[in-house]
C-alpha positions in Angstrom: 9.0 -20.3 18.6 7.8 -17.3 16.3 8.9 -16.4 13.0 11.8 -14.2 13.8 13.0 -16.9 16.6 13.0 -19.2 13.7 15.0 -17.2 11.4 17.4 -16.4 13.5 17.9 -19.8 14.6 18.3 -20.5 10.8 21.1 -17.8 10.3 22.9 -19.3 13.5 22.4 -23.0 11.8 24.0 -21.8 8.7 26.7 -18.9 9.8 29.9 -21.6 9.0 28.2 -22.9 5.1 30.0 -21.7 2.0 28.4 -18.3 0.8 29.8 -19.2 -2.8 29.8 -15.7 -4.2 26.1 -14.4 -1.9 26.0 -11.6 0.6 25.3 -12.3 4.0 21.3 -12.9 4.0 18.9 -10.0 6.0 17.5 -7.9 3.6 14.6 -8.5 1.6 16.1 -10.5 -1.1 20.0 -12.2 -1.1 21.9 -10.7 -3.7 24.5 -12.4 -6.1 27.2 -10.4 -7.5 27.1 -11.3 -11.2 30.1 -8.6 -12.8 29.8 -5.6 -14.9 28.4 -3.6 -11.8 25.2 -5.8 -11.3 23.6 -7.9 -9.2 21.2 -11.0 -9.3 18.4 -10.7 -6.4 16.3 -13.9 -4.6 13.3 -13.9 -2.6 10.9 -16.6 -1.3 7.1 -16.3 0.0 5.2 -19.2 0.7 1.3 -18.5 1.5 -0.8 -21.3 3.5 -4.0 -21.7 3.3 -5.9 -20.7 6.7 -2.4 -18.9 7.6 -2.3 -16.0 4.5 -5.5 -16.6 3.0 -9.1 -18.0 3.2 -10.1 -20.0 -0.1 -13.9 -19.6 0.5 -13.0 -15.5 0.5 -10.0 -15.5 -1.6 -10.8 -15.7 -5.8 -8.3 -17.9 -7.2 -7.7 -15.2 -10.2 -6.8 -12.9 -7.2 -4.9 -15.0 -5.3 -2.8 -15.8 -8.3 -2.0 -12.6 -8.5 -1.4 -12.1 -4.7 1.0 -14.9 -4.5 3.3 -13.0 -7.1 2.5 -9.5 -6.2 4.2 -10.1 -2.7 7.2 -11.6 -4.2 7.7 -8.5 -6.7 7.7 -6.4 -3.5 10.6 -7.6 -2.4 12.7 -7.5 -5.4 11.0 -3.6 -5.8 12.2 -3.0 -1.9 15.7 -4.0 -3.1 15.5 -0.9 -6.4 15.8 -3.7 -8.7 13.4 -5.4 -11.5 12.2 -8.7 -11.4 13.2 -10.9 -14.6 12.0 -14.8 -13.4 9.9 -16.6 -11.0 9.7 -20.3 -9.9 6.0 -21.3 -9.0 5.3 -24.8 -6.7 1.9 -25.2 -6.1 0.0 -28.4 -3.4 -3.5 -28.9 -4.2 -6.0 -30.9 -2.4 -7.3 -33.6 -4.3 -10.9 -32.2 -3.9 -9.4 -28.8 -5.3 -11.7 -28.0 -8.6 -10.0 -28.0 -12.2 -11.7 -24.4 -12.6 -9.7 -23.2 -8.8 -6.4 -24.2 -10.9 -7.4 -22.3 -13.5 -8.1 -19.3 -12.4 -5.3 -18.7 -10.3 -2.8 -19.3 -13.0 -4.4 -17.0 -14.9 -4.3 -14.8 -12.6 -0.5 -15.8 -11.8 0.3 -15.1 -15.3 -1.8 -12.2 -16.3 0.5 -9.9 -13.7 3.8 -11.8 -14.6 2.9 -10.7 -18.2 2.1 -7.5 -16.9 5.1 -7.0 -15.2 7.0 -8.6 -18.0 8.7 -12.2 -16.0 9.0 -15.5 -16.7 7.7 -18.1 -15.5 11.1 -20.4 -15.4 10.1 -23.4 -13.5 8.9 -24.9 -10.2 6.8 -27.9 -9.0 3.4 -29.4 -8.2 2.6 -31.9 -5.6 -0.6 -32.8 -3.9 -1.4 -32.0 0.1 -3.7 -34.0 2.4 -5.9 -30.8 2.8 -4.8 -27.3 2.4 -3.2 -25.2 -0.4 -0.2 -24.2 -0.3 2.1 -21.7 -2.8 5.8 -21.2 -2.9 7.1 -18.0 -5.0 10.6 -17.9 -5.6 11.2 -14.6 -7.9 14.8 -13.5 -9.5 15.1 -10.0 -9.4 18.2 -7.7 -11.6 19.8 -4.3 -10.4 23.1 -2.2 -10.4 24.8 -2.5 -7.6 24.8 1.3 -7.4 20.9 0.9 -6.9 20.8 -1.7 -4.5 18.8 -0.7 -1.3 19.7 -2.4 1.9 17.9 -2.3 5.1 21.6 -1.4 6.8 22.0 2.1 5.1 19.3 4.0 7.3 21.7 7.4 8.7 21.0 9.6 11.7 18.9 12.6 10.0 16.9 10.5 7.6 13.3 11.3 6.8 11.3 8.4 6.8 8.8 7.9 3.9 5.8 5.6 3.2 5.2 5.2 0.1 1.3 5.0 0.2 -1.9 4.6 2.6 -1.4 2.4 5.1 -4.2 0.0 7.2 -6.0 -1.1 4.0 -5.2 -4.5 3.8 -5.8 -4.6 7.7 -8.8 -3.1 7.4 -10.0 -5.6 4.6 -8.7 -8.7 6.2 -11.3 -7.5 9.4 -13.6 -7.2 6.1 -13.5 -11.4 5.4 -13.2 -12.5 8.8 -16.4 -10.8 9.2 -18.1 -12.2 5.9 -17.9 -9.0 4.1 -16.2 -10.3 1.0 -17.0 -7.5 -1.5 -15.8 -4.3 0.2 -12.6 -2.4 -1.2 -10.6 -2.9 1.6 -11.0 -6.7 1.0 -10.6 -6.4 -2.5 -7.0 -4.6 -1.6 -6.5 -7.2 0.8 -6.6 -9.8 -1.7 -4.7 -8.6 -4.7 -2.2 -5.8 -3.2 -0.4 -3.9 -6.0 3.4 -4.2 -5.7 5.0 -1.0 -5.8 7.5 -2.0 -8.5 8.2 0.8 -10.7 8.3 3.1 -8.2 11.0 1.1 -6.0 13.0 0.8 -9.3 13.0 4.6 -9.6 13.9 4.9 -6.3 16.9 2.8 -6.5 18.1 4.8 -8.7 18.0 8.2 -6.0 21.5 7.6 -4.1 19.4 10.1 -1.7 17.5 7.5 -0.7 19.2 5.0 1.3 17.7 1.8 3.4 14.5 0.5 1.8 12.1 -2.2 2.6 8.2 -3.2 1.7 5.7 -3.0 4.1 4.2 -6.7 4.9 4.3 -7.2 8.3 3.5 -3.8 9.4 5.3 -0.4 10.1 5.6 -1.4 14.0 7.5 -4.5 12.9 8.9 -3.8 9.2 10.6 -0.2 10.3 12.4 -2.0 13.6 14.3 -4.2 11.2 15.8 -1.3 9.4 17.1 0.1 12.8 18.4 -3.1 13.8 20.5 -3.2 10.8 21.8 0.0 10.7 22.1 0.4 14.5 19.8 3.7 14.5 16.4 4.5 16.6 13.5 6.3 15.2 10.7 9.0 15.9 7.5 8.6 14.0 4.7 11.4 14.4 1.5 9.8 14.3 -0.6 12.0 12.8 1.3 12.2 10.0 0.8 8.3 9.1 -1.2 8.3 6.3 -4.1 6.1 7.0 -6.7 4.4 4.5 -10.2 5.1 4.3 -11.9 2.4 6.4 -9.0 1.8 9.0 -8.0 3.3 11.9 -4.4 4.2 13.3 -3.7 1.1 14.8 -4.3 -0.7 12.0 -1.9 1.1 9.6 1.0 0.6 12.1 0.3 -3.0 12.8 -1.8 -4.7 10.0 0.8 -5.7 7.7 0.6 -6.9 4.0 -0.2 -3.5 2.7 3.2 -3.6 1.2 4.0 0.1 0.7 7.9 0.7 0.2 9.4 2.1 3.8 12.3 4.1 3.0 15.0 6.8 4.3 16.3 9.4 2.4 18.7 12.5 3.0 16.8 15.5 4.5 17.9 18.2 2.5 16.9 15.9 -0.9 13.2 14.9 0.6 11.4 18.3 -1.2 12.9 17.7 -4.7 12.2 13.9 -4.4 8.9 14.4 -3.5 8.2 16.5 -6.2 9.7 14.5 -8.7 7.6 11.1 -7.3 4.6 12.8 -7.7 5.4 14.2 -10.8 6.2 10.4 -12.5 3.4 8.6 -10.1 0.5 11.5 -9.6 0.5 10.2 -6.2 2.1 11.4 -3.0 5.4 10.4 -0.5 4.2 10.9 3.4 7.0 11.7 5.2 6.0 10.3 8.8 9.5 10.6 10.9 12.8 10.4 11.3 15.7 8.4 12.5 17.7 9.3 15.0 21.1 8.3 16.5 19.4 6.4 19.1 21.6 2.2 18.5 19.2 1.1 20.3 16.5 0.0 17.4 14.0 1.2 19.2 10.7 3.4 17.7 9.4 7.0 19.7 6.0 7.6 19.0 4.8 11.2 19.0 1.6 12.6 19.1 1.3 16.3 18.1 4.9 16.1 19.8 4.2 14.3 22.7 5.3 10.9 23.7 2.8 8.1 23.5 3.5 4.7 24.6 1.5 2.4 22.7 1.2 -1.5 22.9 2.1 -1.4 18.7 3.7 -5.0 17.2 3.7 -5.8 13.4 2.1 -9.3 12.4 4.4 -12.2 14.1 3.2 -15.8 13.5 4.6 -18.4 15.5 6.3 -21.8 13.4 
């Protein structure tokens, strides 16, 4: 089965167990009402070696950073700040003491960055691959929570950032070209954290998530929760240097923040983005009233019909 079958297989499994105080899961992190008008977030990524990343082309001091970064994104998709992480880690027993070392440094050079804890976790050996489990706690108002349900008929839809680069860079390693920029992206993406928390905090903007399966398959979850359809106008997807269209819609793990906001807001929240950032929003579409979760794609305004799915591995 793939990786959605799975999950919902999972959320049929576990539909009748005690919730004990969490909200239903489907967004990008579960949240836990804590009082006072805030909320504790929780997120999970695990990253297998062969599956998320190549060892021979992956520098452990980047990959230590990776296997945070796309943790962070979640909690930043959710307009809150991450406080705590829990690390498990299964070597090989032929992994070198120097491999360790460099990926917690790199591990804890962007949790210091990013002011977290490390709080706990586990170690274990594995007969031959690596594998890396992040589990990150994550703070917010409730007023600033985003939710993938909250996407409204009218909403522009934003991208936070070039799209296609990590795509483009993964093409890069499989390849052997190891020291191109695209690769580098690929390997150490840069969670857009401070910029989701200053989003959460824009009641304008209302369903958020981070971009790390791609748009084609990231964007369809948001209209499946809030029972919408969208229109996306192609040339207005802002694609990186060194990829191509297809790539920016279906590449995944560029993790960019997706998110609607109001209409009438979208000029003064631009502004005020690039204003605090010095970079641009890209507005690329809208959503429309269309339950049936489905994307339009427009070209120049008319209709295309691409073959366009997000990354989906099967389990």
């Amino acid at each position: 089965m793939t990786e959605f079958e799975l999950i919902a297989r999972i959320g049929q499994l576990i539909n009748d167990l005690p919730r004990n105080g969490f909200e239903a899961p489907g967004d990008d992190c579960t949240v836990l009402g804590i009082g006072n008008g805030e909320s504790l977030l929780f997120t999970s990524d695990l990253l297998t070696e062969g599956i998320h990343f190549l060892r021979a082309a992956t520098p452990p001091y980047e990959l230590g950073r990776k296997a945070l970064a796309v943790n962070l994104s979640d909690v930043a998709a959710m307009g809150g700040r991450a406080v705590a992480t829990l690390l498990s880690i299964a070597l090989p027993a032929d992994t070198p003491d120097s491999w360790a070392e460099d990926f917690l440094r790199g591990y804890r050079d962007l949790s210091q960055e990013e002011g977290v804890m490390l709080a706990g976790g586990d170690t274990t050996s594995s007969q031959r691959d690596i594998s890396l489990n992040v589990t990150v706690i994550g703070r917010a108002s409730d007023r600033h929570i985003k939710r993938r349900s909250d996407a409204r008929a009218g909403d522009i839809i934003v991208a936070g950032g070039e799209l296609g680069a990590s795509g483009a860079g993964l093409r890069d390693l499989l390849a052997g070209r190891y020291d191109t920029a695209n690769a580098r992206i690929h390997n150490a993406p840069q969670a857009q954290t401070a910029e989701g928390l200053w989003l959460g905090g824009h009641p304008e903007v209302h369903a958020m998530i981070d971009l790390s399966d791609g748009l084609a398959s990231d964007l369809r979850h948001i209209l499946a929760l809030s029972h919408v359809g969208a229109r996306i106008d192609v040339e207005r997807l802002p694609v990186a240097a060194g990829a191509d269209t297809a790539t920016a819609v279906t590449g995944g793990e560029d993790y960019k923040l997706l998110f609607t906001v109001a209409s009438e807001a979208l000029p003064e929240l631009c502004h005020a983005f690039e204003a605090r950032f010095g970079r641009q929003l890209y507005p690329i579409g809208a959503i429309t009233a269309d339950n049936t979760g489905e994307i339009v794609w427009l070209d120049r305004g008319d209709r295309i019909t691409p073959d366009w799915h997000g990354y989906e591995h099967r389990v």
